[in-house]
N, CA and C atoms as a LAMMPS dump frame, in Angstrom:
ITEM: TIMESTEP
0
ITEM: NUMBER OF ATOMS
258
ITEM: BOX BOUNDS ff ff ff
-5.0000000000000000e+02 5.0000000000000000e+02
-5.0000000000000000e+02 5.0000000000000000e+02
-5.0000000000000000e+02 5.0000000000000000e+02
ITEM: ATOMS id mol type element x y z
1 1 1 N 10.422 215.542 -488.563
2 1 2 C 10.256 215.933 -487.182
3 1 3 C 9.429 214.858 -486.462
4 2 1 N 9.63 214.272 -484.615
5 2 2 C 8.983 213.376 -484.378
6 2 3 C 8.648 214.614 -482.61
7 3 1 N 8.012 213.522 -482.254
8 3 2 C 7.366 214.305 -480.858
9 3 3 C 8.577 213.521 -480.061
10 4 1 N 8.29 213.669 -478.691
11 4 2 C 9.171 213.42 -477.631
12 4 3 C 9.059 211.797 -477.434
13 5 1 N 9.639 210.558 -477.07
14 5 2 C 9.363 208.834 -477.282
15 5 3 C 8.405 209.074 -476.307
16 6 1 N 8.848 209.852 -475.005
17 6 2 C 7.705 209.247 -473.679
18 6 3 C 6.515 210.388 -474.353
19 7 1 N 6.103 210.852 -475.053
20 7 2 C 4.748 211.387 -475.694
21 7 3 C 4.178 210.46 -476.334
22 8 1 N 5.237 209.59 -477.408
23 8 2 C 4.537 208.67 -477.961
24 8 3 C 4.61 207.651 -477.455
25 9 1 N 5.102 206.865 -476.06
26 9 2 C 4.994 206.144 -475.795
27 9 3 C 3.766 206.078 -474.593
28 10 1 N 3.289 207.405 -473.742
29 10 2 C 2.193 207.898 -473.326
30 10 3 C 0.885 208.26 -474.655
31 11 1 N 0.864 208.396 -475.23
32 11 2 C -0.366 207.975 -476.504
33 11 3 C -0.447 206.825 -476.939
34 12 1 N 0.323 205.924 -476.926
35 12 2 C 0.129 204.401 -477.43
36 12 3 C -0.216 203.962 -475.592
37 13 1 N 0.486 203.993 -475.032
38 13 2 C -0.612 203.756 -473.752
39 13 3 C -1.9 203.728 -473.503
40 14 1 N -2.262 204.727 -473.797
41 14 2 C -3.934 205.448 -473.33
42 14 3 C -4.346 205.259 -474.925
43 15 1 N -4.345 204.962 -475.577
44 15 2 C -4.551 203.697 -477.077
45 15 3 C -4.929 202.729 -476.505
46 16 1 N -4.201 201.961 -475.968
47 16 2 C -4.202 200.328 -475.553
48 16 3 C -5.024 200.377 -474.525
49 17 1 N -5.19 201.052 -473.614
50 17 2 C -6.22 201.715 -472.457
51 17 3 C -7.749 201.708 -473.22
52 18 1 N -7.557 202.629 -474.338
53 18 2 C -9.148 202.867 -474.997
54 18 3 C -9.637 201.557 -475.821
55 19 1 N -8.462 200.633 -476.14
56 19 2 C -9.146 199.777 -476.44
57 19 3 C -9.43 199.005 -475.749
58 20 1 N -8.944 198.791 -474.709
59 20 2 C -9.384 197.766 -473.612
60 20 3 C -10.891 198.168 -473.285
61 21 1 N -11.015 199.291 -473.234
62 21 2 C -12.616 199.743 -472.547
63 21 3 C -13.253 199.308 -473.365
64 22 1 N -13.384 199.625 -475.045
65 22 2 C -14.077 199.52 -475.671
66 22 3 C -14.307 198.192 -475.859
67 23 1 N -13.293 197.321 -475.711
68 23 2 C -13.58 195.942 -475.881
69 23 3 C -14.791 195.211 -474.721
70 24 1 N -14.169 195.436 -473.846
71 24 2 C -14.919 195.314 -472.2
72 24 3 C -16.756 195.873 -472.363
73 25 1 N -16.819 196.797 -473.544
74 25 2 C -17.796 197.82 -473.231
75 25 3 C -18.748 196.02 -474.257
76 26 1 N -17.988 196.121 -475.237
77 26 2 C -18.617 195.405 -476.135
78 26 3 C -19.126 194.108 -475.693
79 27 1 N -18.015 193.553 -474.837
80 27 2 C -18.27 192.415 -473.804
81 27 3 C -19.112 192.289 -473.094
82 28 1 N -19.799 193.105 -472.708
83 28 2 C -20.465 193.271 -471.435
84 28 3 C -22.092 193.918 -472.426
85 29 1 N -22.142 194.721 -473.707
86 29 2 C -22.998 194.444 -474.684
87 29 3 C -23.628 193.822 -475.231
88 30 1 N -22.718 192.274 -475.157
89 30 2 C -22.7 190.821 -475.429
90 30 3 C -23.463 190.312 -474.866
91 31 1 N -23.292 190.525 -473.522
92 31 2 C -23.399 189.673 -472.636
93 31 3 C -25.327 190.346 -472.384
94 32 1 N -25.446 191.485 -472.023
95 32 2 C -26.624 192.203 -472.04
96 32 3 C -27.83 191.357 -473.188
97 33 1 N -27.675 191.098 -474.655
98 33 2 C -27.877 191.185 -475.139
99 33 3 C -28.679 189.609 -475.332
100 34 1 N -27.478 188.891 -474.376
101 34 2 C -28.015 187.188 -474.255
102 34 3 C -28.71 187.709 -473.046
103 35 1 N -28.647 188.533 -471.795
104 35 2 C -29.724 187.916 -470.674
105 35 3 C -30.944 188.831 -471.287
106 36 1 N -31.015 189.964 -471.977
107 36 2 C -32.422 190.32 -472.531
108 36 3 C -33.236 189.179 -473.207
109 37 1 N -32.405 188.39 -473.954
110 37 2 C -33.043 186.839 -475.014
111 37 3 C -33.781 185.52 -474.553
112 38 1 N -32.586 185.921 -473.148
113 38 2 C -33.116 184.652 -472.296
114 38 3 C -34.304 185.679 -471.088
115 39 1 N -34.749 186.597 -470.516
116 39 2 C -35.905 187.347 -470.097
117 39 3 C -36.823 186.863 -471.066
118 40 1 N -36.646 187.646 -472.586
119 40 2 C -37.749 187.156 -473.28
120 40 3 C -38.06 185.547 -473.372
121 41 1 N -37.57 184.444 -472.905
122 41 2 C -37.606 183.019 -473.157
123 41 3 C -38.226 182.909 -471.857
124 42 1 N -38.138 183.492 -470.68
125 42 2 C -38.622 183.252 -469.232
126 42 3 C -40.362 183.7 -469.503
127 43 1 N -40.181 184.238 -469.894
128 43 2 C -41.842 185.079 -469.787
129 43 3 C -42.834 184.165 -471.037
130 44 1 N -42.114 183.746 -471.758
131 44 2 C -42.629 182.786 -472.562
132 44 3 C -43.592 181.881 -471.842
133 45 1 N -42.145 181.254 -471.232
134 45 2 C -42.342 180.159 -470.464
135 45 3 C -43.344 180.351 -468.854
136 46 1 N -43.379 181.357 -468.625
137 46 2 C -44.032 182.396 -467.603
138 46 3 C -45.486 182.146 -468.205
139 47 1 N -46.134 182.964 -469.42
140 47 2 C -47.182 182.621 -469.692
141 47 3 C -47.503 182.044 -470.27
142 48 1 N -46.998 180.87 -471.047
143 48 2 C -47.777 179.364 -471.129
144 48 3 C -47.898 178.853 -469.607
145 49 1 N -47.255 178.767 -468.768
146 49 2 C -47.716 178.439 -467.274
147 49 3 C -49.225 179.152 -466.721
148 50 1 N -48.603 180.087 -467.035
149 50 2 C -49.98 180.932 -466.534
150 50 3 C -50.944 180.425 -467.526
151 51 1 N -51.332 180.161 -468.458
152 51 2 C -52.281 179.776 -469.377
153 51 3 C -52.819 178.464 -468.8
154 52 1 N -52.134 177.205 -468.548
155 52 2 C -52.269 176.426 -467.975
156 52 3 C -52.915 176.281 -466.387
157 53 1 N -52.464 176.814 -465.539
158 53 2 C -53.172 177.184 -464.233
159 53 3 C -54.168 177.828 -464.452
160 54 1 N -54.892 178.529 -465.571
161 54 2 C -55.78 179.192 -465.752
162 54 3 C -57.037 178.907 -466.325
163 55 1 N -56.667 177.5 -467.35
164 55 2 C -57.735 176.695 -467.819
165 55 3 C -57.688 175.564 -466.538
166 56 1 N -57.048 175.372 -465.521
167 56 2 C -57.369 174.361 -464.233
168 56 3 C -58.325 175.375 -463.506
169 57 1 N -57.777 176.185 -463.326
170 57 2 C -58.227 177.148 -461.55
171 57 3 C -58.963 178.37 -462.355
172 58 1 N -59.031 178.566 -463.513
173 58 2 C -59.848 180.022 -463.571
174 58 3 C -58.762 181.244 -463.736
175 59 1 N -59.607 181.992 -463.381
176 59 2 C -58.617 183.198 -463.609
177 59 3 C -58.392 183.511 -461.604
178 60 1 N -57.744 183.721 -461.271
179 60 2 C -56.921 183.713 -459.812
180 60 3 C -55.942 184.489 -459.527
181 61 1 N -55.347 184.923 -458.436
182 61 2 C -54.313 185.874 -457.724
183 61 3 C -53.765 184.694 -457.149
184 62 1 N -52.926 183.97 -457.12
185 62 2 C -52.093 183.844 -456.557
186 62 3 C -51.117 184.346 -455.227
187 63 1 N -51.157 184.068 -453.82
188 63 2 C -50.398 184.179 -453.065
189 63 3 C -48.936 183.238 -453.039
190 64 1 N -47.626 184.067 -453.52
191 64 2 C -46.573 183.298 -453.644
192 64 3 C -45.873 182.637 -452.577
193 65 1 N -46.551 183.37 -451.104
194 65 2 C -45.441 182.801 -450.269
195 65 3 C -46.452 181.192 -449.558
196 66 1 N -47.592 181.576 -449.691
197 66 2 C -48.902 180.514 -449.471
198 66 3 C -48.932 179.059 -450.495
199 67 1 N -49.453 179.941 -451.612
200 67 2 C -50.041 179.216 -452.364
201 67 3 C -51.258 179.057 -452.732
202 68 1 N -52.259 179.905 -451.549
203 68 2 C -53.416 179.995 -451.959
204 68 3 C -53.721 180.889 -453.005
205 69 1 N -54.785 180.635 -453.589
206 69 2 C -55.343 181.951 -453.955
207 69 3 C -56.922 182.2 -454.273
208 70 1 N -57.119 183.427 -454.381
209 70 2 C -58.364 184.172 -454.719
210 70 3 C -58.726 184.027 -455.923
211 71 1 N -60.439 184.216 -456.486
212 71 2 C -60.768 184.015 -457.769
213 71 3 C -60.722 185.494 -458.45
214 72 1 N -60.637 186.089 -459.088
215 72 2 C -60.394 187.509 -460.156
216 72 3 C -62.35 187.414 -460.599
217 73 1 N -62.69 188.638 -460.428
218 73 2 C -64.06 188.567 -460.496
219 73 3 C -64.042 189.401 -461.501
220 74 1 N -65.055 189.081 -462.503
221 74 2 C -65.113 190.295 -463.956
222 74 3 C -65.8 191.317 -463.297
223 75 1 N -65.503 192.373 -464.37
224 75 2 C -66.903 193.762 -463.89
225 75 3 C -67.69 193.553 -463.673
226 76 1 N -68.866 192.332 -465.005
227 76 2 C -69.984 192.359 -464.379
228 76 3 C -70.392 191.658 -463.38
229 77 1 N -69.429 190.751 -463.087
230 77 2 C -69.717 189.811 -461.471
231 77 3 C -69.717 191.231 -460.213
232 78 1 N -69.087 192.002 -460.63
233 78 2 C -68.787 192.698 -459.126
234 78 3 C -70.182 193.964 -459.097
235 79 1 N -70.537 194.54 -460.716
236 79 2 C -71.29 195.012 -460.627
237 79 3 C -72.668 193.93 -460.345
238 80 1 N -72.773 192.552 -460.183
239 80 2 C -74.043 192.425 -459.941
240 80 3 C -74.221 192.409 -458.362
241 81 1 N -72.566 192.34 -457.611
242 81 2 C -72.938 192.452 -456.179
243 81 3 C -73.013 193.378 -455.425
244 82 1 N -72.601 194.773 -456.437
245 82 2 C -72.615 196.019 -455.863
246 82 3 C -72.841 197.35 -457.153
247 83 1 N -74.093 196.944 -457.246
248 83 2 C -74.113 198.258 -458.812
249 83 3 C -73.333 199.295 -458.459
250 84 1 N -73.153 200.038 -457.222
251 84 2 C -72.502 201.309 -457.05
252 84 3 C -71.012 200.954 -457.867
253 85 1 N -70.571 199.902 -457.802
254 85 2 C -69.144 199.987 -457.919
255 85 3 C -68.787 200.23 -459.485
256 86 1 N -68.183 200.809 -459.801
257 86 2 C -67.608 200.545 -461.07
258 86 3 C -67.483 201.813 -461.602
């Protein structure tokens, strides 16, 4: 006994359909998987920079659209200019 051709030729369809997704899904998994690798390689490279500007200038805030920036004051710098604070 067989099923009807356009049954099996509508299931081998939507077959070839599911694998296309799944392939696409995997593709695009792929692809996820290199820009997470290369994020982690940016931030690397992110804070050795920052390490560097930091033994020049201190520890600092940065204004990105300027360029200036402010010095980062420890606790106890801020508590010696204002005991209330902290």
């Amino acid at each position: 006994m067989k099923i009807k051709e356009e049954q099996l030729e509508k299931i081998k369809e939507q077959q070839v359909k599911l694998q296309t997704v799944v392939n696409e899904i995997g593709l695009i998994e792929s692809k996820k998987h290199q820009l997470l690798h290369l994020v982690g390689t940016i931030n690397e490279e992110i804070e050795e920079f920052k390490k560097g500007l930091e033994k020049e200038y201190g520890s600092i805030n940065i204004n990105l659209e300027t360029g200036e920036y402010t010095e980062i004051k420890s606790n106890s710098e801020v508590k010696e200019e204002d005991p209330s604070l902290v």
